[in-house]
C-alpha positions in Angstrom: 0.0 0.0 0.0 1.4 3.5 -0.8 1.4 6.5 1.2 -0.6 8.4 -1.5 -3.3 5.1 -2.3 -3.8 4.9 1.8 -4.1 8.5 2.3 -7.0 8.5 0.1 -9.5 6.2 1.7 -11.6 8.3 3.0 -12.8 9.1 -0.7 -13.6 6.1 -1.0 -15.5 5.0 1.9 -18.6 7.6 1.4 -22.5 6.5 1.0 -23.5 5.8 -1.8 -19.8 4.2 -2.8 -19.3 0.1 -3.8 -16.7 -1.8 -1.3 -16.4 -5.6 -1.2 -14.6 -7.0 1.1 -12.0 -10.1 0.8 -12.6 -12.3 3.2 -15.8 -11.1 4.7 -16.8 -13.7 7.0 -13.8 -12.8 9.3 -14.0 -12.0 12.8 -13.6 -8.6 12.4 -14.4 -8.1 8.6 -17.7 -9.3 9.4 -18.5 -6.3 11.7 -16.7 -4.1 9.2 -18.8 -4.7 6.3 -22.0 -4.2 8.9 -20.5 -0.9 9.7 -19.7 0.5 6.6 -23.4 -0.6 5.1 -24.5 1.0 8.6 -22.8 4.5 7.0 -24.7 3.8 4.0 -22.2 1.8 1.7 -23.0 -0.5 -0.9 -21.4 -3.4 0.5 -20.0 -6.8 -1.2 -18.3 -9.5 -0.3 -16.6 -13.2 -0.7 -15.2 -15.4 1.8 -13.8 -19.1 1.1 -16.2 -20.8 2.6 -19.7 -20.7 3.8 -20.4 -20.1 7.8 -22.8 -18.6 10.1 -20.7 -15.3 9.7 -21.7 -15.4 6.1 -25.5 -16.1 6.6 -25.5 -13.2 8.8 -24.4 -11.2 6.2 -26.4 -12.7 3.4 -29.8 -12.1 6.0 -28.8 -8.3 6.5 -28.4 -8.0 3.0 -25.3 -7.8 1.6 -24.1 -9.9 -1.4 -21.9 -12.5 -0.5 -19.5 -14.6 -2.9 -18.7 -17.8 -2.0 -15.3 -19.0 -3.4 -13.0 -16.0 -4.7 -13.2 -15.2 -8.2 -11.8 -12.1 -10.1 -15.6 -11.2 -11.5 -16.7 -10.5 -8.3 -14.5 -7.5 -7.5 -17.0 -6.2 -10.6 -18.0 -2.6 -10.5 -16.2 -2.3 -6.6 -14.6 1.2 -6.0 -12.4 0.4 -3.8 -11.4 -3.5 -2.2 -10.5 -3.8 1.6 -9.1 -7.4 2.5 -8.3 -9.6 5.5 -5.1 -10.1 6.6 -5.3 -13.6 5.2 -5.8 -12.5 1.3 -2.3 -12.0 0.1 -1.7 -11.0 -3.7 -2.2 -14.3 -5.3 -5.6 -14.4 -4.3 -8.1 -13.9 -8.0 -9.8 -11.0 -6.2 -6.5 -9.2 -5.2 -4.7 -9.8 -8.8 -8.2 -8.9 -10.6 -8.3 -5.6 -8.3 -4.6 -4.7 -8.8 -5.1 -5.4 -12.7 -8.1 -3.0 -13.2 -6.4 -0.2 -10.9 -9.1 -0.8 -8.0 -7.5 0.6 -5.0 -6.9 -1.9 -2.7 -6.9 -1.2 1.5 -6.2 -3.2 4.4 -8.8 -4.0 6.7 -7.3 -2.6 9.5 -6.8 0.9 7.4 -10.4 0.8 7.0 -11.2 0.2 11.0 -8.4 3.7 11.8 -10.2 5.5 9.3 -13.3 5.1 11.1 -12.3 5.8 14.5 -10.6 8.9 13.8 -14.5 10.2 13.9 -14.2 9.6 17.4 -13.1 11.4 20.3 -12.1 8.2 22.6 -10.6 5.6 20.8 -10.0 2.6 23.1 -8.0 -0.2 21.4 -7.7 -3.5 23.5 -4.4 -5.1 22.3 -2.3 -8.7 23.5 -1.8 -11.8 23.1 -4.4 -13.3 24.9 -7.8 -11.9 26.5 -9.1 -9.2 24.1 -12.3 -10.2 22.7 -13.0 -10.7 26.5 -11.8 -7.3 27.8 -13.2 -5.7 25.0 -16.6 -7.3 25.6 -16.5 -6.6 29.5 -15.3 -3.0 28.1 -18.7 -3.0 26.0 -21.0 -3.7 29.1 -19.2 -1.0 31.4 -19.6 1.7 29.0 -22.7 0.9 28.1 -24.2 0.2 31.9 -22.4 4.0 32.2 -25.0 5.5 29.1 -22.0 5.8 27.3 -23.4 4.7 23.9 -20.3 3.2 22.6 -19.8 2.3 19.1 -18.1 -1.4 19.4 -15.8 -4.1 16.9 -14.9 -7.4 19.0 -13.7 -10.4 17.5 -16.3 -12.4 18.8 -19.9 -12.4 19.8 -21.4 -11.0 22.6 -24.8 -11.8 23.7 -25.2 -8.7 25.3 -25.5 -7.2 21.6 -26.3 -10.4 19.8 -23.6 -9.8 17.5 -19.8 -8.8 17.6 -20.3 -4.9 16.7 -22.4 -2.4 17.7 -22.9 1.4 16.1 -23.3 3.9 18.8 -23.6 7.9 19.2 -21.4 8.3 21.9 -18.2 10.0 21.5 -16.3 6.6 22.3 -15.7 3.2 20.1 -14.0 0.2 21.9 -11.9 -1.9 19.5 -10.2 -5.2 19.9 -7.0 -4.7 18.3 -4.8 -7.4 16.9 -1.3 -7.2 16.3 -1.2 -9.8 13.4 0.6 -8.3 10.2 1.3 -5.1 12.0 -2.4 -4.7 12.1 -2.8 -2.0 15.0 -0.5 0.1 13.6 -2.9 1.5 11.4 -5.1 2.3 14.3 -5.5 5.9 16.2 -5.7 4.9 19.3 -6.8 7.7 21.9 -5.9 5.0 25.1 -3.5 1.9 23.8 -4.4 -1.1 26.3 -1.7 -4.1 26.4 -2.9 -7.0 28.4 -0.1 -9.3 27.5 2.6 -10.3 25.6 3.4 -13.5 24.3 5.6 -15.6 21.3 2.7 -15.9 19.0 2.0 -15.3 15.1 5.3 -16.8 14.2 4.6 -17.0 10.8 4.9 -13.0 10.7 7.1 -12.3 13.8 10.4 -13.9 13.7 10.6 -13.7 17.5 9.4 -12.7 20.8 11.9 -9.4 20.5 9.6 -9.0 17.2 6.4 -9.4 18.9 7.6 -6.7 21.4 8.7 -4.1 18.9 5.5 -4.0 17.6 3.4 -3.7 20.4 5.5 -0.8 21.5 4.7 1.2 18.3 1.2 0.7 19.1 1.9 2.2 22.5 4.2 4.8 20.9 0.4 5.7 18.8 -1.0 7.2 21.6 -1.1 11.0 21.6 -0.2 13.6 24.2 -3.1 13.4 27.0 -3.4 10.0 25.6 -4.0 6.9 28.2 -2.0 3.5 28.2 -3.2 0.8 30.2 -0.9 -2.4 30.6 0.0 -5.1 32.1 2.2 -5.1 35.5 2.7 -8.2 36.1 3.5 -9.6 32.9 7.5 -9.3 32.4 7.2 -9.5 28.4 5.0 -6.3 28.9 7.1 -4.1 31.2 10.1 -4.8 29.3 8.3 -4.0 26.1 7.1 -0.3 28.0 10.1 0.4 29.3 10.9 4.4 30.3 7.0 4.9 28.8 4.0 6.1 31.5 1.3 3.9 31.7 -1.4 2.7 34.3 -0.6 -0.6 35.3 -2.9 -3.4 36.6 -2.7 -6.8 38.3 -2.7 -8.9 41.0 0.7 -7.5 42.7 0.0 -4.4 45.3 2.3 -2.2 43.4 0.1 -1.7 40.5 -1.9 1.2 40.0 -5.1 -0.6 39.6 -4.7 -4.1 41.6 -7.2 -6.6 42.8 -7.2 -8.2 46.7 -9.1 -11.0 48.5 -9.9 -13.5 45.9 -12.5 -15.6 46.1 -10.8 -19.5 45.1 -12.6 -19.1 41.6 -10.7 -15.4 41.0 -15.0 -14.9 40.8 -14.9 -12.1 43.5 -12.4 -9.9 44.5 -12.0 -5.8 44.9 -10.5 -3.9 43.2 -8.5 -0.7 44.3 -7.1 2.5 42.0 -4.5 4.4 43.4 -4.7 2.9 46.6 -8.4 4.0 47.0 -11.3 1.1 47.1 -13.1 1.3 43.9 -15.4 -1.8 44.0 -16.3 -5.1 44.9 -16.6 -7.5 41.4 -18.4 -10.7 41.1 -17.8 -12.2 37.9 -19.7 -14.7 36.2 -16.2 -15.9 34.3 -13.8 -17.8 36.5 -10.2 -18.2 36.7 -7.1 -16.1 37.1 -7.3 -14.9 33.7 -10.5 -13.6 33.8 -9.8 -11.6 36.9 -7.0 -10.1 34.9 -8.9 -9.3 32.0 -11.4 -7.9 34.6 -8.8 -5.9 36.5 -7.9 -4.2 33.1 -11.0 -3.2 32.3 -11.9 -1.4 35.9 -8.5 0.8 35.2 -9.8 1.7 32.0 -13.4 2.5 33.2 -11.6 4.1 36.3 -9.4 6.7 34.5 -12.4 7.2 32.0 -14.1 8.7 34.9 -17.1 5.7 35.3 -17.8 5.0 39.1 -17.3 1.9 40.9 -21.1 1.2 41.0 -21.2 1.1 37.3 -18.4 -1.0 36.6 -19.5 -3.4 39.4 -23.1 -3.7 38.1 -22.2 -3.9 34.2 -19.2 -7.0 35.4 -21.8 -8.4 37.1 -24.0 -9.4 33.8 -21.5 -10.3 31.8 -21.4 -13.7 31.3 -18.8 -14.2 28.7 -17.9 -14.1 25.0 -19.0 -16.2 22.3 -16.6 -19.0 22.7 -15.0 -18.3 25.6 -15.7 -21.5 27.9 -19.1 -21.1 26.2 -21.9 -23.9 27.7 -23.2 -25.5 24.8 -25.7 -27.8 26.7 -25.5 -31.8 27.7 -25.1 -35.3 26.4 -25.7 -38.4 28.3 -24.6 -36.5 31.7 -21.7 -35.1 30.1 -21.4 -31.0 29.8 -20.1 -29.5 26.3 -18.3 -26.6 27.2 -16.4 -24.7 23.7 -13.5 -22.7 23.6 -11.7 -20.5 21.1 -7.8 -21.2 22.7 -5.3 -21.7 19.8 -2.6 -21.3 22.3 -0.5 -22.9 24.7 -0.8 -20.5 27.7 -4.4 -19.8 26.2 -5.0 -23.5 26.6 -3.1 -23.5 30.2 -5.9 -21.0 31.6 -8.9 -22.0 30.1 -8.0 -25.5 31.6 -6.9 -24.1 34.9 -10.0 -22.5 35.0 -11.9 -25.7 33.9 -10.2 -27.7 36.9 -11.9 -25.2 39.3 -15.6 -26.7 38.1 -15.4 -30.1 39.7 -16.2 -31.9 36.7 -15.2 -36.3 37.1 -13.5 -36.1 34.0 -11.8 -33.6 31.3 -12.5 -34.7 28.0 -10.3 -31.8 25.8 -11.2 -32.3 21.8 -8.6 -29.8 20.1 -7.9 -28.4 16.8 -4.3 -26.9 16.1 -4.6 -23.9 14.5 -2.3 -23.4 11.6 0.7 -25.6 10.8 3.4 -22.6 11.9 1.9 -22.1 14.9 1.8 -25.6 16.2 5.0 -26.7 15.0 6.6 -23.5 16.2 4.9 -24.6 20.1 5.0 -27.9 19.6 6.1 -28.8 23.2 4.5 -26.6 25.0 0.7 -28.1 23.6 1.8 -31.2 24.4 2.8 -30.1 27.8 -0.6 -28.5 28.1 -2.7 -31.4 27.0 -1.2 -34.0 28.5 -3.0 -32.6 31.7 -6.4 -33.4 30.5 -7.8 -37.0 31.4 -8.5 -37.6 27.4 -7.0 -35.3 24.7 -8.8 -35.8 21.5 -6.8 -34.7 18.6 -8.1 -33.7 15.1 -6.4 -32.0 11.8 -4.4 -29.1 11.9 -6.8 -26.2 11.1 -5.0 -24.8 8.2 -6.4 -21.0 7.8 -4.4 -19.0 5.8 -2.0 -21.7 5.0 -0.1 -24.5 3.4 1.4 -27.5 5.5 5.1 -26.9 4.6 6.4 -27.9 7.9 5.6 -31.0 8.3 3.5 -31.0 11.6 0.4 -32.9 11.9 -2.5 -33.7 14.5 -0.8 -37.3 15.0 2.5 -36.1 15.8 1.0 -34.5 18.9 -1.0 -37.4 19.7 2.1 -39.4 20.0 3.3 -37.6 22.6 0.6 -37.4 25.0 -0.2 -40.8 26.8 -3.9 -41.7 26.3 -4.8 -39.5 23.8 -7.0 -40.1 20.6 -6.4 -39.2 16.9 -9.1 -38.4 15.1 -8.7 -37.3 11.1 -12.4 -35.6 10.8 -14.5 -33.6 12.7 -17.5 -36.2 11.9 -14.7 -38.8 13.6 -14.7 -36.7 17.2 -18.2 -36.5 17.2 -18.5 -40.4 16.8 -15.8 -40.8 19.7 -16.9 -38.5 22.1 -20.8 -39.9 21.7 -19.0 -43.4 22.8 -16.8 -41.8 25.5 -19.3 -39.2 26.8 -20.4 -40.4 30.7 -22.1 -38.2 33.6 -19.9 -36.1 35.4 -17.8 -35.6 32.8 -17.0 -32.2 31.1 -16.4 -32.2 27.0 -14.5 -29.3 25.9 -14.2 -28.3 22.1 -11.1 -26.1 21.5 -9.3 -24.5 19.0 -10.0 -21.1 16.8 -11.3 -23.1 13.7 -14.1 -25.3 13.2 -14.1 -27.6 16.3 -17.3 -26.3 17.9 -19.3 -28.1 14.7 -18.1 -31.2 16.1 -19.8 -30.3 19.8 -22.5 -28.9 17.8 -23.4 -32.9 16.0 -23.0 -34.6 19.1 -26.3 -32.2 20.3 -28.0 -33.2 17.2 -28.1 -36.6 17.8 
């Protein structure tokens, strides 16, 4: 993208002007085409398969391609495309051929919030579609009238975006390709910083090089909220101000007396107490993500009583240790962690429940990332009593590594290898017993499988 193409999108995203999106079923090009139909767009689209995101889209509608093909960037002004659509892809070449200006997705999202006074962008490795959700509730319980882009769904707005009046829009922000770096952001919050996306970043140095440029984003009487506990995030922060949350009492914003869950604790800012929380989500890292919101909502002015009462409806993401309902006495729980310290608190969390059993069906998520943490998901899942073990979800890429699903399997005692997702349905309806808990896991397709073994 050049400096003079990007510095023009504006002209093109007016009412009344084509778009179509590459990709559109994404997680957050989904909300994107919503939004930019919302400003009165005429809004296309193609994604590579078909998916509940895509029927969404289809019932609101807005044409949807499935399968990319160059005649369907016909008659667009202007192509945005996920992070995923490199320039081989039909759509991309056709676009490039005809002289179509072609913009990033995330360009797209910074142009939009620069309409906005607040710009809050949730950035980290792990826990943003959560904090941004919990963000959502806060602002809204506080009349706020945010406009809102998670990566997920949240019941609370039966969908994953919402367009508000307010003066403030709360974005989860990714740092995949660089991607926040095209944002504005008015506060910058870092949750965490971990060795992930290795198929862009060459290493953890990488990873924390970027997320300081998004810091570095924030203007003068700008806001950064982060992480004090995590070491990855000091170091990355280093000789910047920030507010800092967490569990230790020399944070800014830090919680006390824990409940055992991490369900109940207060939380205090600058010393002061600013509320009591009781969360519906359990575990450690849902009291983080929890913690990191109240500084937020603190330093944005919102009382205590506010934060306490939106926290204490929220009762998680879409996907995040999401009850799915029962079979045969058995409770199917699904999960969107696609990474090993993802995996380590979700099941941390999952321990707390009391369940007789852990039955943990997972689906790698792209052949880098599991070959590049390799040891460390097999550490993880050999702490489950059954780890079910299906096909590398392949996303955005080729297997040129090597890696498969088996591979893993080998290495964890007891485990199950199962090619298809129609093959852990059929196991899990034989292994399935009272007491025990059935997690599906992994940021492809895996909940289908949890799905079918409802159906039957």
């Amino acid at each position: 993208m050049s400096t003079a193409q990007s510095s023009k999108i504006e002209q093109y995203l007016q009412p009344g002007k084509h778009v179509h999106l590459v990709g559109i079923g994404g997680v957050s090009m989904r909300p994107l085409g919503l939004v930019l139909r919302a400003m009165g767009m005429q809004v296309t689209g193609s994604d590579m398969n078909a998916s509940v995101s895509t029927d969404e889209l289809i019932a609101k509608g807005i044409h949807v391609c499935i399968g990319h093909r160059a005649e369907n960037v016909a008659g667009a002004g202007c192509v945005i495309r996920t992070a995923a659509a490199h320039n081989d892809n039909p759509e991309i070449a056709a676009a490039r051929a005809c002289g179509i200006p072609i913009f990033e997705r995330a360009q797209a999202w910074g142009y939009i919030m620069q309409a906005y006074r607040h710009a809050i962008c949730v950035a980290g490795t792990h826990g943003k579609t959560t904090t941004t959700s919990m963000l959502t509730h806060i602002f809204m319980q506080a009349g706020k009238d945010p406009t809102v882009m998670i990566g997920g769904f949240l019941p609370l707005l039966g969908a994953g975006h919402r367009v508000g009046s307010g003066d403030t829009i709360i974005l989860e922000s990714c740092e995949y390709c660089n991607s926040f770096l095209n944002f504005f952001p008015t506060t910058a919050v870092i949750l965490d910083i971990d060795a992930d996306h290795l198929d862009f970043f060459k290493d953890i140095a990488d990873v924390e090089h970027s997320f300081r440029q998004f810091a570095e984003l924030v203007p003068e009487g700008g806001l950064i909220v982060a992480n004090g506990d995590d070491e990855n995030t000091v170091q990355t922060l280093a000789g910047m101000e920030y507010v800092s949350f967490g569990f230790g009492e020399a944070n800014d914003v830090c919680g006390k007396n824990f409940s055992p869950d991490f369900r109940e604790f207060d939380v205090y800012c600058a010393g002061q107490h600013y509320c009591r929380l009781q969360l519906h989500v359990l575990g450690q890292h849902n009291a983080m993500n929890a913690l990191a919101a109240a500084a937020v909502a603190w330093q944005a002015g919102i009382s205590g009583e506010d934060t306490a009462a939106a926290l204490a409806e929220f009762t998680g993401a879409g996907r995040r240790l999401e009850f799915k309902g029962c079979y045969h006495g058995a409770d199917i729980y699904d999960d969107y962690a696609h990474h090993p310290s993802e995996l380590h608190a979700l099941l941390s969390a999952v321990r707390m429940m009391g369940y007789k059993r852990i039955l943990c069906a997972f689906q790698p998520h792209t052949y880098t990332r599991t070959k590049a943490l390799f040891a460390d998901f097999v550490r993880e899942l050999r702490t489950v009593d059954v780890a079910v073990l299906t096909d590398i979800y392949a996303a955005r890429e080729q297997n040129m590594t090597g890696v498969s699903s088996l591979d893993l399997a080998r290495q964890i005692p007891g485990s199950v290898y199962c090619p298809s997702l129609p093959d852990v349905t059929a196991y899990l309806a034989r292994a399935a017993e009272p007491g025990d808990i059935i997690l599906t896991v992994g940021a492809g397709d895996i909940y289908r499988a949890g799905l079918a073994l409802l159906q039957q």
